[in-house]
N, C-alpha and C positions, 0 to 999 in steps of 0.2 A: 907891792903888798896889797893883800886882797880885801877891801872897802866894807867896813862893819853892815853898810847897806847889802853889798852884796854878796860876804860872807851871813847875811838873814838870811836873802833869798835863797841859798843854796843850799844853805840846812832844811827852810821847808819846803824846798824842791825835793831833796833826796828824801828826807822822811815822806812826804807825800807817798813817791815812786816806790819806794822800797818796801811801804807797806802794802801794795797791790800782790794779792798772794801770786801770782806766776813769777812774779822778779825776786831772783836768786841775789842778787847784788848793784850797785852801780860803782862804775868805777870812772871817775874824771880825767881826760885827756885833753892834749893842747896846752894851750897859753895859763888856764887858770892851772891846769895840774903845775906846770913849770915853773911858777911863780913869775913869770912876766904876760900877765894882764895890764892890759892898757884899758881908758875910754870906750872903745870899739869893739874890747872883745865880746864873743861868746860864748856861750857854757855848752863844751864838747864833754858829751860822757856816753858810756854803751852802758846799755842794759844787759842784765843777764837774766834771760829768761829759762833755762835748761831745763829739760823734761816739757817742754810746751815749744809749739813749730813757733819759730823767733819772728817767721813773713805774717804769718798770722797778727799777731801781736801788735805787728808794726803798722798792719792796716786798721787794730783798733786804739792807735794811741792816741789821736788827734779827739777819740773820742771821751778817753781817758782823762787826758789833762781836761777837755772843757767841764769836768765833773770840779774841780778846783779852780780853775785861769778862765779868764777871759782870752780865749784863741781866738786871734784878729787873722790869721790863717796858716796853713801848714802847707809844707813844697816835699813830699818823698826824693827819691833819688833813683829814675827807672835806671838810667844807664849803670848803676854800679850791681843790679841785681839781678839773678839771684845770689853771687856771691858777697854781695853784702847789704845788706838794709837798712837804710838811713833817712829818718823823716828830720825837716827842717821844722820851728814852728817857731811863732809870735806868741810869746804869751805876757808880756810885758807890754803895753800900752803907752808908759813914761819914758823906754829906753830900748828906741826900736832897733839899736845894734844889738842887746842883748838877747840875743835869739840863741833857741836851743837847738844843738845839732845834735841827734841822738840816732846811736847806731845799738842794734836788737841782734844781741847773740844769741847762739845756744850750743851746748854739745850735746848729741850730735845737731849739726846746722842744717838745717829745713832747707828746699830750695821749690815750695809748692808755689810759692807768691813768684810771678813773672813779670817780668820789664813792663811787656802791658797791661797786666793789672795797675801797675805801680801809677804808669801813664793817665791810664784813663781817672783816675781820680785827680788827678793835678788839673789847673786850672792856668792858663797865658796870665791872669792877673796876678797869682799867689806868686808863680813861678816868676814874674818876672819885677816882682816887688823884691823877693827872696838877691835877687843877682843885682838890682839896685841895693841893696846895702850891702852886699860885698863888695863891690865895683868902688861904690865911695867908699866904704873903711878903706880899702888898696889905697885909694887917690888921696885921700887926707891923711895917710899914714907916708907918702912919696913912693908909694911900691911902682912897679911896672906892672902896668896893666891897661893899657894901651888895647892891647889885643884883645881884652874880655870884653869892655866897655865897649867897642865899634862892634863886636859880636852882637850882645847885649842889645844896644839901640840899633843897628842893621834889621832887625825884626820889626819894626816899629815903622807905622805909617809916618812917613816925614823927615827920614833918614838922608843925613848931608852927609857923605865920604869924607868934604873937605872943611867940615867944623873940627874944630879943637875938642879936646876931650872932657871939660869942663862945661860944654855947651851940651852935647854928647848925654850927660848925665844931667843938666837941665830939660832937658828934651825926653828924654826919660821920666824925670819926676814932673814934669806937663802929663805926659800921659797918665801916667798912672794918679795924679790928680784929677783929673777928667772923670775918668774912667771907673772911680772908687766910690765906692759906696760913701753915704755921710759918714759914719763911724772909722771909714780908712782914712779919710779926709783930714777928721782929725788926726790919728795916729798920724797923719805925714808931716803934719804942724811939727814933730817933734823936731823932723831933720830940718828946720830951717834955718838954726843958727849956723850948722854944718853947709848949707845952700849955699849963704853968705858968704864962707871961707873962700869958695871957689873962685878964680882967675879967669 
């Protein structure tokens, strides 16, 4: 059942959003639609923007929400586009699993925004902060994901094959502590009780 806190947050998420005159609608998908939301989830939902190019849109949302949120950063989604367009963002500070995945409809569906537009805005740090906390949600959840996390830290200066996957994602969150601004720095305080859990 879904947390008086975070049934707040998502009433004035959707009001926020759905008062931007292009969005036609939002509609929630995933784990909160389903009613099993855990600790880790996210808030998936698409917009519906119809009558306005949806790629459009989606290249100005990061700029949208920072009009409301403190956006600690956003990750697009080149590889799924042009058939679908999906920005990741941070806009939670306190509960840096709950990140927004929002996918930008329309009918008819735009296909003007291209994989490398998409690219060239993303950034190695946004992107691979974004895949550090799905990697752990997977790992502290028991999922399989083995194969993301060696993907994942394989990019990364200082890559061991034959660490364990809990080292794997310590080695991950070194870097991307290093590497962060003061203000990610803190945000990354957030995961350390979750650091701790790890074996």
């Amino acid at each position: 059942m879904m947390t008086h806190a975070l049934q707040t947050r998502l009433t004035e998420l959707t009001a926020f959003l759905t008062a931007h005159p292009q969005v036609r609608s939002m509609t929630l998908y995933g784990s909160l639609a389903e009613d099993r939301e855990d600790e880790y989830s996210d808030i998936d939902m698409a917009l519906d923007v119809s009558g306005t190019d949806n790629g459009v849109f989606l290249l100005a949302l990061p700029d949208i929400l920072a009009q409301k949120y403190p956006v600690l950063y956003t990750d697009f989604a080149p590889s799924l586009a042009p058939d679908k367009y999906i920005l990741t963002a941070a806009i939670y500070p306190e509960d840096p699993f709950l990140l927004l995945d929002i996918s930008v409809t329309a009918i008819p569906h735009c296909t003007t925004v291209t994989k490398g537009m998409l690219a060239e805005r993303n950034d190695p740090y946004s992107h691979t902060m974004k895949l550090f906390t799905a990697n752990l949600k997977h790992y502290l959840r028991g999922t399989d994901c083995g194969r993301d996390i060696r993907k994942m830290t394989g990019r990364l200066p200082g890559y061991d094959e034959t660490a364990s996957l809990s080292a794997m994602l310590r080695h991950t969150f070194h870097w991307l502590t290093v590497h962060g601004t003061p203000e990610m720095q803190t945000y990354l305080t957030q995961f350390q009780p979750c650091m701790a859990q790890l074996t």
